[in-house]
N, C-alpha and C positions, 0 to 999 in steps of 0.2 A: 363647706370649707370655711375656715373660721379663719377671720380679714383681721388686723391688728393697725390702725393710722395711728403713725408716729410724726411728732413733731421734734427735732432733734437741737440741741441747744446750737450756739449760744443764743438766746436770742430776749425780748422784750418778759418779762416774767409777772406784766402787771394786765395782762389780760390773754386769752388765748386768739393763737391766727385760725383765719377761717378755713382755709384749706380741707382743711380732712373733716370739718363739719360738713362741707357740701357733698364730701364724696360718702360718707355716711349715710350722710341723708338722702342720696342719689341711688345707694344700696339698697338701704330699706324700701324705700319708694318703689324697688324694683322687686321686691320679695326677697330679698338675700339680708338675713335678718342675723347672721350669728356676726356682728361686726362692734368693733369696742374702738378708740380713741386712746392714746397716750400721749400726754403732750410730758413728753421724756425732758425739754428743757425747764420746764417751770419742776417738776419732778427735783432736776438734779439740783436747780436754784434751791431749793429747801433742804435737801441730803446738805450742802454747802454749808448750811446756815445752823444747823445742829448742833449744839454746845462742843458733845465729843469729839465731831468734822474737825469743825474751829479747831481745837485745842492739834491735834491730828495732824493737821495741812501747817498751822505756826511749828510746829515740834517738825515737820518734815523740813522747813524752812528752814530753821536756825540749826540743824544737821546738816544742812548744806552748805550755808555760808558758814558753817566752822571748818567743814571741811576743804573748803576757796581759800578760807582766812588762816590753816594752816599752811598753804602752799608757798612752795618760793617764789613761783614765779606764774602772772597770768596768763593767757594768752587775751586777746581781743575778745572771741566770744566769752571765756570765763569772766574777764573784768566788767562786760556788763550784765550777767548773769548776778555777778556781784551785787554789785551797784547797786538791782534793783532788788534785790534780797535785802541788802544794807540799809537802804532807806525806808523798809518795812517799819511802820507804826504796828506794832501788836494790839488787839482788841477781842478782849475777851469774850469767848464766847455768846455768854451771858447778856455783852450787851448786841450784839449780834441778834440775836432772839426778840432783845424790846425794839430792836429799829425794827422786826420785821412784825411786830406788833401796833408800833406808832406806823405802818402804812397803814396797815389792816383796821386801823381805830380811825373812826372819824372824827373822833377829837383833835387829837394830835395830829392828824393827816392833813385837817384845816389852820394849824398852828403853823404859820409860815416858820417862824425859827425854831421849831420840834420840826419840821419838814425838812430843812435845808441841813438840819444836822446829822440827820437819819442817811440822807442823799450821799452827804458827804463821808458819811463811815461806811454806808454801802459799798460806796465806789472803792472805796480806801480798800476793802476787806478785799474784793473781784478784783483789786490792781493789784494785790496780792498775788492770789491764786495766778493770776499774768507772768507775775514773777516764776512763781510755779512750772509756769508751761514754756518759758524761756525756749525756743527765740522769737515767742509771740507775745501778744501785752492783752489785757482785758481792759477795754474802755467802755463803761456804758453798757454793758453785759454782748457789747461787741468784740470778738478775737479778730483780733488786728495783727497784722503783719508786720508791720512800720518797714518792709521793703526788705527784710532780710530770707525771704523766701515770697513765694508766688504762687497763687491759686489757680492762674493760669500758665503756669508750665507744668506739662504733665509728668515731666519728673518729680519735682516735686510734690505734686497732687499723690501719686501713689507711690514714695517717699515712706515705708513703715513704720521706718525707725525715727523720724521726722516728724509723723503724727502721732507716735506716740511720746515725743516729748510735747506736742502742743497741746495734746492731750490729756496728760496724767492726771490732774484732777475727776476728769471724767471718766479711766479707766478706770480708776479708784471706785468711784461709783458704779460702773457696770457690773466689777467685781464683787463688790459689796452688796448689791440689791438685785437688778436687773438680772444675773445669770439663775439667778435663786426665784425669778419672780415666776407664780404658778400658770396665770394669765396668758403669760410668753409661751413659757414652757405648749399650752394651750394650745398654740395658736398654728394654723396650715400657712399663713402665710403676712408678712410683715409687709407692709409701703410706709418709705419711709419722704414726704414732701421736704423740699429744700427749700426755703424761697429765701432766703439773702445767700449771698456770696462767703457773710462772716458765717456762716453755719455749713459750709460745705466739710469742711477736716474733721468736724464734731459728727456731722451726718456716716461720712464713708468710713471712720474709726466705728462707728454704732454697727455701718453694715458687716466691716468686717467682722466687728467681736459677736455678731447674732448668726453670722457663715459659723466661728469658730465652733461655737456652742452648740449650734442646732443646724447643720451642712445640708440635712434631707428638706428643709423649710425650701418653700418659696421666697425669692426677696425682691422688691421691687421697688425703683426709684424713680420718685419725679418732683412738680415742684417749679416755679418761676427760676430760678438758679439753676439748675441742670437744665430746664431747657435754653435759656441762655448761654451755657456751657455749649451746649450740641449748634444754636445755631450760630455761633462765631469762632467756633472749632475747626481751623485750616483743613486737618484732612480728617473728615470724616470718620473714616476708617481707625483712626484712634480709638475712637468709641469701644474697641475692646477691649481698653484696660479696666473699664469699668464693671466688662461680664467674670470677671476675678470674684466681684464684690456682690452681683446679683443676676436674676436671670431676666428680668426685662427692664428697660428705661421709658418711663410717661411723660413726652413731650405735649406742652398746651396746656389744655383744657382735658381734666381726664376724667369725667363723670360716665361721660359712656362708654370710655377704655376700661377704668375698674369693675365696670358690671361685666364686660365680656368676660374680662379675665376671671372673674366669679364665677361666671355660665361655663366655661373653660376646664374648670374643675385640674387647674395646673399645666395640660398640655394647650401650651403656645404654639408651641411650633405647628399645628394644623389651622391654627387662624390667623386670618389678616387679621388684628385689632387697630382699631386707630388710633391715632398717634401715637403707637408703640415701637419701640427699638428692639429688638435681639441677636440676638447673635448663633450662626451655626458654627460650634467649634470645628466639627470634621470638617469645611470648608474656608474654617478662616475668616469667614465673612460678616459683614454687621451689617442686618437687615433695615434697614429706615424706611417708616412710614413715604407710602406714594403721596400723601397729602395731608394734610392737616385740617382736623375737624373742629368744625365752631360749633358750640353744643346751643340747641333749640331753647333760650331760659326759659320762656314761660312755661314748658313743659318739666321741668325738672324739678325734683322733690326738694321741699324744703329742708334748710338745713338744720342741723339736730348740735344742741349745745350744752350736753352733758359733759359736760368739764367738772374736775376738782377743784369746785372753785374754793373754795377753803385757803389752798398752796395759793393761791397769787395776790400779788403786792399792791392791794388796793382797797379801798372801804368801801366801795359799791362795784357791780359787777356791769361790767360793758364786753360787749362783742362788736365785730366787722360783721359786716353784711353788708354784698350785692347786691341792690334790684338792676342795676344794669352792668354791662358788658361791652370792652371796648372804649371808642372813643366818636363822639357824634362830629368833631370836629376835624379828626386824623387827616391835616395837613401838617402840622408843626414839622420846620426841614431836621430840626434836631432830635426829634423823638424816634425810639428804636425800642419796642417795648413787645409787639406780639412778633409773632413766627412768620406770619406773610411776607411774602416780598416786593409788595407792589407799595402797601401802606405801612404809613408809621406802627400802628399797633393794630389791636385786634377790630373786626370791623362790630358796628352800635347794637348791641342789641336791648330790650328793655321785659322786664319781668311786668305784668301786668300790676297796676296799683292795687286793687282788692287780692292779688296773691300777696305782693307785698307786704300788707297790713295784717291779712293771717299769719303772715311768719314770722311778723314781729312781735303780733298779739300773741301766740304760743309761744315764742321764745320768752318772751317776760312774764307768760303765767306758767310755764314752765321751771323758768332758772331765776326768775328775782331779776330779772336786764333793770338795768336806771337807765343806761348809756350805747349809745350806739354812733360808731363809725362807718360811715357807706365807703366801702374799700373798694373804690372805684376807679378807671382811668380820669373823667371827671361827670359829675351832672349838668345833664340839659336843664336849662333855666324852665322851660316849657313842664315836661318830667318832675323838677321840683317842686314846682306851683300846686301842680294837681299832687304829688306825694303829701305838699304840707296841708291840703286842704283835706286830703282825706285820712290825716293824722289827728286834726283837731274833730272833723268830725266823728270817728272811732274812740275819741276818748283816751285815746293811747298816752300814756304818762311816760315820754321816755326823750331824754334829751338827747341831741346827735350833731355831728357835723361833718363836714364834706370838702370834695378841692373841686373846685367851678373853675372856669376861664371868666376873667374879666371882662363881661359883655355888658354894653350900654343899656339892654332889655331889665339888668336889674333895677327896676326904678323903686320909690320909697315904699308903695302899696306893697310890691314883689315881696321885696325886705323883712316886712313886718308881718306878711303871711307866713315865710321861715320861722322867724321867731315867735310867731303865736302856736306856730307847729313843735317845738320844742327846741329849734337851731339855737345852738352857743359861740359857734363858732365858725369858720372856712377858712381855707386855704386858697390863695388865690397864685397860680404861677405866672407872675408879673413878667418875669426873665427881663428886663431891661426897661428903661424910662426915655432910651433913644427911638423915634419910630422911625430913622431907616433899619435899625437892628431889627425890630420888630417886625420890620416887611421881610427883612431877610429870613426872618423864620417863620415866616408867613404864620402867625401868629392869630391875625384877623381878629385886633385889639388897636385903638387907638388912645394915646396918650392924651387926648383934647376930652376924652370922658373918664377917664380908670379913677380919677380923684373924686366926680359927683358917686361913682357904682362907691366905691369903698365908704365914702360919703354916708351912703344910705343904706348900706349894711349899719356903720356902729352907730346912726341916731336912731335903729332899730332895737341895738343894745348886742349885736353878735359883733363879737371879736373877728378882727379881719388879720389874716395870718400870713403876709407875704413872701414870696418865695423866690430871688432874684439870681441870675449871675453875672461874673462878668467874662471879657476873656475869648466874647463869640469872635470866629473870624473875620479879620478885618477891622474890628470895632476899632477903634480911636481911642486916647487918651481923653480927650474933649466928650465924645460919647459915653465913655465910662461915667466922667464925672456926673454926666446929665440921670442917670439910675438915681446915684447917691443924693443930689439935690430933689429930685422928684420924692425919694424917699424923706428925706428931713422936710422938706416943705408942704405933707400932706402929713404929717406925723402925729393929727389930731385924731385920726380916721382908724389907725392900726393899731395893732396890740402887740404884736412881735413878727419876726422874720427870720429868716435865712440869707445869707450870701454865699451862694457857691463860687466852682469855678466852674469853667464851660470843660465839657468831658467829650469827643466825636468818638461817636458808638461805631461800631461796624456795619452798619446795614441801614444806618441813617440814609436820610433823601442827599444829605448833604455829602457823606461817604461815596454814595452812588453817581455825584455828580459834581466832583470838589470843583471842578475848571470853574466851576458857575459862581464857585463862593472864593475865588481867589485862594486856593489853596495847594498843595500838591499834598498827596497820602505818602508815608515813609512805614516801609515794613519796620516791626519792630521785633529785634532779635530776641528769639528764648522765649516769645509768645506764641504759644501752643491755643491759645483760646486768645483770638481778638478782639477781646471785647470794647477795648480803648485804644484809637488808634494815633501814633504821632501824625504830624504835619508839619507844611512848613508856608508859611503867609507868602504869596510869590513876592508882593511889594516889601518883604524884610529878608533878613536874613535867617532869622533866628528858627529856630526849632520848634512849633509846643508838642508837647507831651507833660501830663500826669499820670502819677500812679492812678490806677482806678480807686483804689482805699483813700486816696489822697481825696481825688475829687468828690466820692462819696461822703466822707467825713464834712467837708466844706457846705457841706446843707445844712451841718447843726450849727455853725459859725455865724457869727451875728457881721463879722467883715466891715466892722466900723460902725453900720449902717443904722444897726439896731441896738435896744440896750442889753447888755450880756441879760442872757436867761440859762438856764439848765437844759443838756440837750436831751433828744430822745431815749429815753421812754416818759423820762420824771417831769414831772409841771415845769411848764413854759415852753418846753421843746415841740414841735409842729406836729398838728395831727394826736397827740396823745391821748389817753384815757385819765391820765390826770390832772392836764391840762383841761379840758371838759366839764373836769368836779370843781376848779378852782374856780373858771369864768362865771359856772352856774350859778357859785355859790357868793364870788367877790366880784361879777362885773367884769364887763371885757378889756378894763385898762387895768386889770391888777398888777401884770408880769411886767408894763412898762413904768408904774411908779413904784414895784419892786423890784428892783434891778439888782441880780447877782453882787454882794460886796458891800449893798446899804446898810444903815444901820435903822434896825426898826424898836429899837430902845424906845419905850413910852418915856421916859425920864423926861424932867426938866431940867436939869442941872444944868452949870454950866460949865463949860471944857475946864478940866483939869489941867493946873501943871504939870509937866512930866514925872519931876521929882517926887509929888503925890501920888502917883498912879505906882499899882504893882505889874511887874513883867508877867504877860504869857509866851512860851516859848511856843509859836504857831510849827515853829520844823520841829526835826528832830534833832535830839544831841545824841553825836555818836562817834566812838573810838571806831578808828581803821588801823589797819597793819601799812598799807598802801595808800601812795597818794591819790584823793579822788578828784584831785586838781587834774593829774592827767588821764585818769580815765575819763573824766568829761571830754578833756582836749580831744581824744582821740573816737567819741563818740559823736563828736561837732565833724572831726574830719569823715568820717563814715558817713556824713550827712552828706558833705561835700560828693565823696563820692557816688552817693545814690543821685544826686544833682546831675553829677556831671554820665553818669548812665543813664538816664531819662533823657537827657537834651541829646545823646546819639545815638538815641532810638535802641535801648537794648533794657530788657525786662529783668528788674533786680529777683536774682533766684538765691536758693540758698547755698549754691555751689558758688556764685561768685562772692558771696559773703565768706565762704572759706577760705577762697583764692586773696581775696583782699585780705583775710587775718593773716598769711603770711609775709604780706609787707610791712606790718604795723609790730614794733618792739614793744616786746612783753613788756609788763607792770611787775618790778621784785619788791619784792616784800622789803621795805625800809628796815631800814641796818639798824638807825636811831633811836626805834622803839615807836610807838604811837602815834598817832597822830590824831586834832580832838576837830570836831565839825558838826556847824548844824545844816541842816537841810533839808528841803521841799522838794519832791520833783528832781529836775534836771537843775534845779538851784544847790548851790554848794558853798560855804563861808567855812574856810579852814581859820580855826580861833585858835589864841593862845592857851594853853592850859589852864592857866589862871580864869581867863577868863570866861572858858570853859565848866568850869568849875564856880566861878559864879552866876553863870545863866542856871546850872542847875540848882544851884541853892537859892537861888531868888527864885525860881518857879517854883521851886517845894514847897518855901517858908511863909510864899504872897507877903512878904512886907512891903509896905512902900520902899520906890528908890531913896528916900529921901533918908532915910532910916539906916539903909546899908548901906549906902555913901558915904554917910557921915561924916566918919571918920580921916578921910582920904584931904589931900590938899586940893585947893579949889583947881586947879587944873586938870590935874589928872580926872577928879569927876566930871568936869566938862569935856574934854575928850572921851570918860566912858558914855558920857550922856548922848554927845555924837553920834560914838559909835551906835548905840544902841538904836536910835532914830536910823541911822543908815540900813541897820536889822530889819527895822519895821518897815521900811519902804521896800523893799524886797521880801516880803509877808513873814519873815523868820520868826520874828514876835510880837506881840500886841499890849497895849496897855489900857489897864484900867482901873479906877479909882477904886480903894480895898473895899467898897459894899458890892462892886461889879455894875454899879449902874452908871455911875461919870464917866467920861471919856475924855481921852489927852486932846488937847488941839493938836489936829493932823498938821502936818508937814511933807510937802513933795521932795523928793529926790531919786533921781532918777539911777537903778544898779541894772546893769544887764544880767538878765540870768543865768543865760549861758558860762560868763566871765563874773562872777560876781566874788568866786574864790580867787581871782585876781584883784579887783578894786575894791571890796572891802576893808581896807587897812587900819589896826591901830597906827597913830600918830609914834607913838612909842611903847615897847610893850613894860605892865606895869610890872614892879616890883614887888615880892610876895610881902615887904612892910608894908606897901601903899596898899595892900587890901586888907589892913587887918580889921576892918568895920564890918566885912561878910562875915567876920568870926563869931558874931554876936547872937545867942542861942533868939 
């Protein structure tokens, strides 16, 4: 039987997950040798990036918002369907192709502003495609929700017509390659792993279109995200919508579940396999595993890491790799990670160090490895010591980093055995700087040593990457503040951080026993899968609940604390692969004395006047039919209302996004004709024509202001001067001296973004005599 592991988008595209490498490798290991690898997301990231894709996906774009921009009238979802088509920056394909070159170049990939501008068209291009897949968004090659549909309601989950709008991009490509691919065609049988939550509509759209094409296939799904599915899934028995889409589900650990089904030779149904789900239709019934199997590491085949690596977004090549399993510490009250029910996650297991060291030594004289992440619950400090000591002594050339618990045991010797070992980096989950909070999460970390351990990571020279939230129950105002001061007043020690917010899982210590932590649990309506559960603090009144998407995003948020970085996958973001290449290659304080928004101009000049400097228009300048003053307003109220549906416990789904567009009055297409605007994002500045018309003709012509002012009477230039300053401080445009190397002295002013096409104003609008100095060729 010929095995096919799929990795299914959306996901990181600058190095491959380890998942279907171990099960691979757990294959062969076993004799079952006809097995191949697709990592179908980094795949699709390249089909995306294609000159002709490009040109294809913009031309699918502007057919649609022509055809929005002829309509009389919006409704709510079309208005921001609109909107985010409207606000598309086009970019040719062409350059599409050198950013995905300047990853792939270690020149440019080391070139901090060739890096940050690659990043930012990246995103630009995949915020795009977001638009595309309307009524979901692409952030970070994450599909995001933003709360107008739900991954854990299972109407929506298997929602067709629903996933194939979130989808279309990706249909497009199934269509295009994959139905036509020889390999597939091949294959007896597909597993497709899920492991984030944002890949689950991209995962079950794969299964369905590989049912549509090939129905006599086996299909098989597992993956950390499906089993999280299954164990915060209310009624079990749901689990049949799934047998639509495939004939078994791999909960856990599935190294010894894929070989049976291997040895199986397709009929299931006469084995118990572990942790396996299926379904008898003539009964109606959905089989689940009587228990859950922890796989024996040290006995398991190494994992195999024949990837394409060519397709992925990075100058040197890093993989995840486990030597251990579990958690040595699994008390934490807030952690909800493996399948058992007694402990936080899965219980410790440890791969022997001389296995270790072969799999790493073959992986790097196999695949070219630099880099290596131990994709771990976290390391035993004990486990570490002896890893780094038999790293240096192997000779192994491969740098790597890890998420530890902040234990006192790290002293400076410890430290600099890491980093003689190749460590760049770690991750440490601090979760709070108050130690009652920290008893409460029984944490077994105290706040009187965390500043000497971080301490003596970076005079070792490894980046210390903290990971905080706030928000636990009960916690205080007074407490909270105590994280953030502890974080500013050790701030010589880290490199960058996170600030989340606290999320209560379903099967947490703390779920199981809220009386303990001052809490009451609140069901939450339209939640089919609880993964995130509301509450209510007995000592207040109030409500918490977060979106799950919500709360997960807030780990790449810096939440005041730290200095903005890039989030995950791109340099600076926690845990990444290229973040690894940067610290190795510039030191572990690079990300924090290069903080997102600096200016890293070698120049010495000194600030320019304004009037010497030429405009860049940072938005975009764009005619509407419609005002996008109140499709904003009416996209701020839709906030409100997902606000006020979290705080009484009810799961924003995409039916009640429907039910609310009925209350909210259409957007008609303006009587008066046009209307001229620039804008960023959810930033919006409705301009006078005129002046509209001279933002574009100063960004084409680059004169200095001083030049196309000229003419004008000293007032009115000083009001456009104003304004224009008011532009720049809401990032609409930038100035700079006509060589491009001087810079204007900055000036604060503060424009809210959301309302910014409210208080933006000219003083008086000008007179088409008072501009006749733009006229000037």
């Amino acid at each position: 039987m010929k095995i096919t592991l799929m990795h299914p988008p959306l996901d990181d595209p600058t190095l491959p997950y380890h998942a279907n490498a171990y099960l691979k490798g757990h294959l062969l290991h076993n004799g079952f040798a006809n097995v191949s690898m697709r990592d179908i997301n980094v795949e699709f990231v390249n089909y995306c990036m294609e000159e002709p894709v490009v040109e294809c996906f913009y031309a699918e774009g502007e057919r649609r918002l022509g055809d929005l921009g002829r309509r009389n009238t919006l409704s709510f979802r079309e208005q921001e369907e609109f909107y985010a088509l409207w606000t598309t920056n086009r970019i040719p394909g062409s350059v599409i192709q050198q950013v995905a070159r300047n990853f792939r170049d270690e020149k440019a990939f080391l070139d901090f502003e060739t890096y940050l501008e690659s990043v930012r068209r990246m995103n630009r291009y995949f915020h795009f495609l977001g638009a595309l897949s309307y009524p979901a968004e692409i952030t970070n090659f994450k599909q995001m929700s933003r709360s107008r549909y739900s991954m854990y309601n299972l109407r929506d989950l298997f929602d067709q017509n629903l996933r194939e709008k979130i989808c279309y991009p990706f249909m497009r490509f199934f269509e295009e390659r994959l139905c036509l691919d020889e390999e597939l065609a091949a294959t007896d049988c597909f597993g497709i792993s899920i492991v984030y939550d944002h890949q689950v509509a991209h995962a079950l759209t794969l299964a369905g279109l590989l049912r549509k094409v090939w129905p006599e296939k086996m299909l098989l799904l597992g993956g950390t995200s499906i089993s999280q599915i299954y164990k915060h899934l209310k009624d079990k028995s749901q689990l049949r919508h799934f047998f639509s889409l495939c004939d078994a589900i791999v909960v856990g650990e599935g190294e010894t579940a894929i070989c049976e089904i291997a040895d199986s030779e397709g009929s299931l149904a006469s084995k118990k396999i572990p942790n396996t789900i299926t379904y008898d239709a003539l009964k109606d019934e959905v089989l689940l595993p009587t228990y859950i199997h922890y796989e024996n590491v040290p006995v398991l085949g190494k994992p195999v890491y024949d990837y394409s690596w060519d397709l992925y977004l990075s100058p040197a090549r890093g993989i995840n790799y486990a030597p251990t399993r579990g958690c040595y510490w699994n008390r934490c009250t807030f952690c909800d990670y493996g399948l058992n029910t007694d402990r936080p996650t899965s219980p410790w297991r440890e791969r022997p160090i001389d296995r270790v060291i072969t799999d790493l030594a073959d992986a790097c004289e196999a695949e070219g490895i630099r880099y290596v992440y131990f994709a771990v619950d976290v390391m035993a400090p004990s486990y570490l010591e002896r890893l780094s000591d038999a790293i240096v002594d192997a000779g192994l050339d491969i740098r790597w980093s890890a998420e530890l618990r902040m234990e006192k045991i790290f002293s400076r010797k410890r430290c600099q055995k890491m980093a003689d070992g190749g460590c760049v980096c770690v991750s440490f989950g601090m979760e709070s700087g108050n130690q009652r909070i920290l008893d409460l999460i029984d944490k077994g970390t105290k706040v009187s040593y965390m500043a000497e351990t971080m301490k003596n990571f970076a005079e070792s020279g490894i980046a210390v990457q903290l990971m905080a939230f706030t928000d636990f129950p009960t916690e205080t105002e007074a407490e909270r503040g105590e994280t953030f001061k502890f974080i500013e007043k050790n701030k010589d020690f880290w490199s960058t951080g996170g600030m989340g917010i606290f999320l209560l899982t379903g099967t947490s210590m703390i779920a199981k026993d809220p009386a303990k932590f001052g809490i009451t649990l609140i069901d939450t309506a339209d939640a089919d899968v609880a993964r995130a559960l509301a509450y209510r603090v007995d000592a207040e009144s109030e409500r918490k609940i977060l979106s799950t998407e919500d709360s997960d995003a807030s780990f790449d948020e810096s939440g005041g604390a730290f200095p903005r970085v890039l989030g995950r996958p791109w340099a600076g973001g926690t845990d990444t692969l290229h973040s690894m290449i940067y610290y190795f290659n510039y030191g572990r304080a690079f990300f924090r004395d290069h903080p997102i928004g600096a200016d890293f101009s070698e120049s010495e000049q000194a600030p320019l006047e304004l009037e010497d400097c030429v405009i860049t228009v940072s938005g975009r300048l764009s005619e509407s039919a419609f005002d996008i003053g109140t499709i904003l307003e009416n996209r701020a109220a839709y906030g409100g209302q997902i606000a006020e549906m979290l705080q009484a416990a009810v799961e924003p789904t995409y039916s009640a996004l429907v039910r609310w567009e009925s209350t909210v009055p259409v957007v008609s297409n303006l009587a008066e004709g046009r209307t001229y605007w620039i804008t960023s994002g959810d930033r919006s500045v409705r301009l006078d024509r005129l002046v509209f018309k001279m933002l574009q003709l100063l960004s084409e012509k680059r004169m200095p202001l001083r030049e196309a002012l000229g003419g004008l009477n000293r007032d009115l230039r000083s009001r456009l001067l104003e304004y224009l300053r008011r532009l720049e401080s809401s990032g609409m445009v930038s100035f700079q001296g006509p060589d491009g190397k001087g810079k204007v002295q900055q000036r604060t002013l503060s424009v809210d973004g959301r309302t910014a096409c409210r208080e933006v104003k000219m003083i008086r609008q000008p007179k088409p005599e008072d501009l006749i100095g733009l006229a000037r060729p």
